[in-house]
C-alpha positions in Angstrom: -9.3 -63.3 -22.7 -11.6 -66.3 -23.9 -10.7 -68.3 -26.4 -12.6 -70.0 -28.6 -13.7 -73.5 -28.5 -15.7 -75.5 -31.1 -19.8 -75.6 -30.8 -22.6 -73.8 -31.7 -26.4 -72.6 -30.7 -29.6 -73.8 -32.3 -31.3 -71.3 -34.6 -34.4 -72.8 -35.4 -36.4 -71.2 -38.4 -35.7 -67.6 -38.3 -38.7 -65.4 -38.6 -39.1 -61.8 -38.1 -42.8 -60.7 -37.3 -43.6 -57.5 -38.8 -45.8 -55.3 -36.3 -48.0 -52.6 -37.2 -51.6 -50.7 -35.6 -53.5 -54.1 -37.3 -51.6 -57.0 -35.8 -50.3 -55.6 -33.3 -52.8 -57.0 -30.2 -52.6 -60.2 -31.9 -48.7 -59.9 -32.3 -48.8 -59.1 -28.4 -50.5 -61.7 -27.6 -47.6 -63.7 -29.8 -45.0 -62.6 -27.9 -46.8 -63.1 -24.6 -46.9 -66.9 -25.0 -43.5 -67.1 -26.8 -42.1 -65.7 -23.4 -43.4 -68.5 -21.4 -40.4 -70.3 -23.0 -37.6 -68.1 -23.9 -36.8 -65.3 -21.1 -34.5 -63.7 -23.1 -35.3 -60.2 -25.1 -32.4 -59.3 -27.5 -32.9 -55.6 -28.7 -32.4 -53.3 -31.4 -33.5 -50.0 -32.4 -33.9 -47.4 -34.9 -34.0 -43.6 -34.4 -33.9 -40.7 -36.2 -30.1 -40.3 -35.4 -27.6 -37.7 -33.7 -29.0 -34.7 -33.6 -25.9 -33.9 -31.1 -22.8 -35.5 -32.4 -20.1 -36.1 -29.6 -16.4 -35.4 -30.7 -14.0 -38.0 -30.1 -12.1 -37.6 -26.9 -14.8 -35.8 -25.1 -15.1 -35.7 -21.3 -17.6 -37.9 -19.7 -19.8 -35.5 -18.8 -20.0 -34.4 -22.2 -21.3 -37.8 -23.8 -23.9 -38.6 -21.1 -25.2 -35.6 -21.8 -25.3 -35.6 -25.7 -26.9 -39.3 -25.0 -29.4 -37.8 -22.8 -30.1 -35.0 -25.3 -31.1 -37.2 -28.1 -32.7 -39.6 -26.5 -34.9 -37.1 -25.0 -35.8 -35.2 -28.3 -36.0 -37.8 -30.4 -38.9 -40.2 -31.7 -38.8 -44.3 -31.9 -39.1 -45.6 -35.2 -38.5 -49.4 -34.8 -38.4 -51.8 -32.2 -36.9 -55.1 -32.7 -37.6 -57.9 -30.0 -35.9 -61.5 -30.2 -37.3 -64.0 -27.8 -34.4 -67.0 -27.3 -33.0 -68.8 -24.6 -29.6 -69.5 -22.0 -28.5 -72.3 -24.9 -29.2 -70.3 -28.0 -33.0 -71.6 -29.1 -34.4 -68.9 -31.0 -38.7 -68.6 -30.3 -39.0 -65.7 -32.8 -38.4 -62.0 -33.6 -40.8 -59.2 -33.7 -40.1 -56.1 -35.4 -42.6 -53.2 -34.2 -43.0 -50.5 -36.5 -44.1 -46.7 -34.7 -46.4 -44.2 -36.4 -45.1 -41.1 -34.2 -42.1 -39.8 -36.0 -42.8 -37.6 -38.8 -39.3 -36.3 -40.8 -41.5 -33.1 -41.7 -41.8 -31.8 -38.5 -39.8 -33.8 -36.2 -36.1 -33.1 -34.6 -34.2 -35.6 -36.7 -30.5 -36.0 -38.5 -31.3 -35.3 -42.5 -28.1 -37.7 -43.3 -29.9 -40.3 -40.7 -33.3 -40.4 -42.1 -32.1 -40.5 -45.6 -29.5 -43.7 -44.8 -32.7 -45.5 -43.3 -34.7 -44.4 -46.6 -31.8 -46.1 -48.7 -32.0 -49.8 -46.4 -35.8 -49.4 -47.1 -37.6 -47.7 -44.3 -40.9 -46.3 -45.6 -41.3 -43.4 -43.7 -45.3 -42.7 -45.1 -46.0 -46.2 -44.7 -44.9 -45.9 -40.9 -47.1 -42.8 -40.7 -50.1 -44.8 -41.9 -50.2 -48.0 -40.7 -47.3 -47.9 -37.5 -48.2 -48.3 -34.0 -48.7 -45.2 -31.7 -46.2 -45.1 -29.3 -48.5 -44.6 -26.5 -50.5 -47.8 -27.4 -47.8 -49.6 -27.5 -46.3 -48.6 -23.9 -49.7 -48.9 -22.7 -50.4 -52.7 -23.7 -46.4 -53.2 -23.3 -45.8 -52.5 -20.0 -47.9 -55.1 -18.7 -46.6 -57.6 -20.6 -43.2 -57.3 -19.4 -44.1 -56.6 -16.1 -46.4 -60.1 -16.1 -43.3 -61.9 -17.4 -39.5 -62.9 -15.8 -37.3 -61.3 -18.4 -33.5 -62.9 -17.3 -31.8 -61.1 -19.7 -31.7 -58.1 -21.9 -29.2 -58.7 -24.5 -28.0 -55.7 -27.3 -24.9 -54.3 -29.3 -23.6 -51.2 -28.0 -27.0 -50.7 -26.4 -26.9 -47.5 -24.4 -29.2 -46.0 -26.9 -31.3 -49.0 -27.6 -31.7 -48.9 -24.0 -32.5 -45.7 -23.5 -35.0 -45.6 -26.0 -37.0 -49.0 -24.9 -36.8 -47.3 -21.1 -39.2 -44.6 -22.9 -40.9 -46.9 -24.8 -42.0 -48.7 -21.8 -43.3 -45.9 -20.2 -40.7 -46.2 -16.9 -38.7 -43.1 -17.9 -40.5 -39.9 -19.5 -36.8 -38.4 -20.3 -33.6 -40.0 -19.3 -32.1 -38.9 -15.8 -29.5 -36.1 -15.5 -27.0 -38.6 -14.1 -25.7 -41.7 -15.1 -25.8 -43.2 -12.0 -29.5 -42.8 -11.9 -29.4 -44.0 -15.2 -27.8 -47.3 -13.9 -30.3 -47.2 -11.1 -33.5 -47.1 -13.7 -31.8 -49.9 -16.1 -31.6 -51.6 -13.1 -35.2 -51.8 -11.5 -36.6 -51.4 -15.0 -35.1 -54.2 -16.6 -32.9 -56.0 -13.9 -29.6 -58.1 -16.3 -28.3 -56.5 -19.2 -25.7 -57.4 -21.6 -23.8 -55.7 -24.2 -22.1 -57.7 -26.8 -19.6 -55.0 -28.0 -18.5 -54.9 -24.3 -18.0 -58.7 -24.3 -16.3 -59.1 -27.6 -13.5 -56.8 -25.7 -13.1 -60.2 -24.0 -12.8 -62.5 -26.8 -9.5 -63.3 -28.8 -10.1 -62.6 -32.7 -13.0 -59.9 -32.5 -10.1 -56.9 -32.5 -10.8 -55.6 -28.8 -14.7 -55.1 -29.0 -14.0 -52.1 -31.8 -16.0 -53.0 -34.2 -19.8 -52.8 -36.0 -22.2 -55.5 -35.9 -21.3 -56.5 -39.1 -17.7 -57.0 -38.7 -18.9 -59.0 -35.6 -21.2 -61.9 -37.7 -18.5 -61.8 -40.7 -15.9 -62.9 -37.8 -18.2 -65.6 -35.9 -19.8 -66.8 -39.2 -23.2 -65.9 -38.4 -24.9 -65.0 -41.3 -28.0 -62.6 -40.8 -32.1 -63.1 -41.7 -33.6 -60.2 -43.1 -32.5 -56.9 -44.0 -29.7 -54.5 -42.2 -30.5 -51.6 -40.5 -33.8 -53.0 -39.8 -34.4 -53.5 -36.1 -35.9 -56.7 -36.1 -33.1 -58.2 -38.8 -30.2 -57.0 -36.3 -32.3 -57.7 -33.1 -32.1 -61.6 -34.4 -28.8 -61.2 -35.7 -27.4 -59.7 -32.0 -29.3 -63.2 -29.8 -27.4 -65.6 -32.5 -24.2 -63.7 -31.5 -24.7 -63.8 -28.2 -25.4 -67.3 -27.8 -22.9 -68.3 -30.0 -20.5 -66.0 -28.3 -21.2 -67.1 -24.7 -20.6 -70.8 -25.9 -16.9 -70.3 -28.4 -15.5 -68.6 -25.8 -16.7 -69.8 -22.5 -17.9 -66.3 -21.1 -19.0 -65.8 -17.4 -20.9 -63.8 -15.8 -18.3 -61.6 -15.0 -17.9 -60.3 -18.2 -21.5 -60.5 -19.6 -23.7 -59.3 -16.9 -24.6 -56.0 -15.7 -22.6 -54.4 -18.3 -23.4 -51.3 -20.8 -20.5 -50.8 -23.9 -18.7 -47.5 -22.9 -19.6 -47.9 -19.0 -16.2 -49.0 -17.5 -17.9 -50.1 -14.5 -21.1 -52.3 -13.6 -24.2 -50.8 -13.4 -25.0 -52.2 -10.2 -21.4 -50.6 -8.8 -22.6 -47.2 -10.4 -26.4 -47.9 -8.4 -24.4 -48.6 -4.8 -22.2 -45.1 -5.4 -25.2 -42.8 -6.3 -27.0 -44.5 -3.4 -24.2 -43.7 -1.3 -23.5 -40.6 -2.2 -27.6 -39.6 -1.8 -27.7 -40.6 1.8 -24.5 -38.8 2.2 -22.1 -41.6 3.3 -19.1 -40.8 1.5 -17.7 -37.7 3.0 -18.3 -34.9 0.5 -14.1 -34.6 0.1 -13.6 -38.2 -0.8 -16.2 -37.9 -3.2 -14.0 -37.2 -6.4 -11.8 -40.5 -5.5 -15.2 -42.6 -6.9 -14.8 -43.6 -10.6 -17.2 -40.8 -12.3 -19.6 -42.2 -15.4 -17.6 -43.2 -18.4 -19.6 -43.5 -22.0 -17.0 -43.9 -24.9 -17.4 -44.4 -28.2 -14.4 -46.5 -30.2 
């Protein structure tokens, strides 16, 4: 377990750029040079919510597949993006806002939708003026693909992820398995990390069970901007992880390749599904292979 040593990462001014269909070329065009010097992308998402909720203690099986469920019939409604880099310089945030989801006709959670209302979402306003997703993964897509994104950095990501796979146009629904799940995160995005996963590492931040919140109140890190918004926790998540890496002296071991609720590394999950698809693990050894695990704490 790390523990933690004195230091910190430079913020810079924080600024969260709010994206909509007028400044959104221009906004691209923003991000696309603010790349050229910070590789990393920390991420941050709001949906429309659960419209399956898993039960605590359920098989495996039984929260890939609620995951997969709501991802698939559910609509983006913000996408926050954090340009920084490896020592904790912060280029800027950008916090796109999507014109698709519509709470009078679309699959949503009622108690989710009105939470987001209350933190200040302005659902007509998104319906107005917010970017169609299609644009977006259209203009998108090249942009990431014309840049070396080292890192994707989030907070119990699995649905940020998930989301910003469809976003980007790489995944029209997510995969019935979650090992090729781990094999699109994989060739999609290449490095992940997940700070609720690495806090489970770190002395003083109670075993990695705990909100994004709790996390900044215990590290100090105060946030910019508004909670529950994607781009204010986006540019809260790349402070923490910085910060994080450097108080408690984290490798790669812990930080890479890692999902919160997947007890193995992605890449491990990629090798066994590639195994088992060219059939070299005899079919009766097949059950001694560590299935997918997604848990919730």
């Amino acid at each position: 377990m790390g523990r933690g040593k004195r230091g910190h990462s430079r913020r810079g001014n924080a600024q969260i750029r709010e994206v909509w269909s007028r400044n959104f070329d221009l906004e691209l065009a923003n991000l696309n040079d603010c790349l050229n010097l910070y590789p990393i992308l920390t991420i941050d998402t709001e949906f429309p919510g659960f419209i399956r909720s898993t039960p605590w203690g359920a098989i495996e099986e039984k929260l890939y597949d609620d995951f997969r469920f709501n991802v698939n019939r559910t609509k983006l409604i913000q996408l926050g993006l954090t340009a920084s880099d490896e020592i904790g310089n912060i280029g800027s945030t950008w916090e796109f806002n999507f014109s698709d989801f519509d709470p009078q006709i679309d699959t949503h959670n009622a108690s989710s939708v009105s939470f987001l209302k209350q933190n200040g979402l302005d659902f007509d306003k998104l319906k107005e003026f917010g970017i169609p997703i299609n644009e977006f993964t259209s203009k998108a897509f090249f942009l990431f693909r014309k840049h070396r994104i080292v890192r994707w950095v989030t907070f119990h990501g699995l649905y940020d992820i998930g989301y910003l796979l469809k976003a980007m146009g790489v995944a029209g629904e997510i995969p019935e398995s979650m090992e090729e799940f781990a094999e699109l995160v994989e060739r999609a995005l290449g490095n992940v990390s997940d700070l609720k996963h690495m806090a489970q590492f770190c002395e003083g931040l109670e075993d990695g069970k705990l909100g994004l919140e709790k996390l900044a109140q215990l590290m100090n890190q105060k946030r910019f901007g508004n909670k529950h918004h994607a781009g204010s926790d986006s540019l809260l998540t790349a402070s923490l992880y910085a910060k994080m890496k450097n108080q408690f002296e984290l490798g790669s071991e812990v930080c890479d390749g890692f999902l919160y609720g997947l007890r193995i590394k992605l890449h491990a999950k990629i090798k066994l599904y590639q195994n088992l698809m060219f059939g070299q693990i005899p079919y009766g050894l097949r059950a001694c292979y560590p299935p997918c695990y997604i848990a919730y704490y």
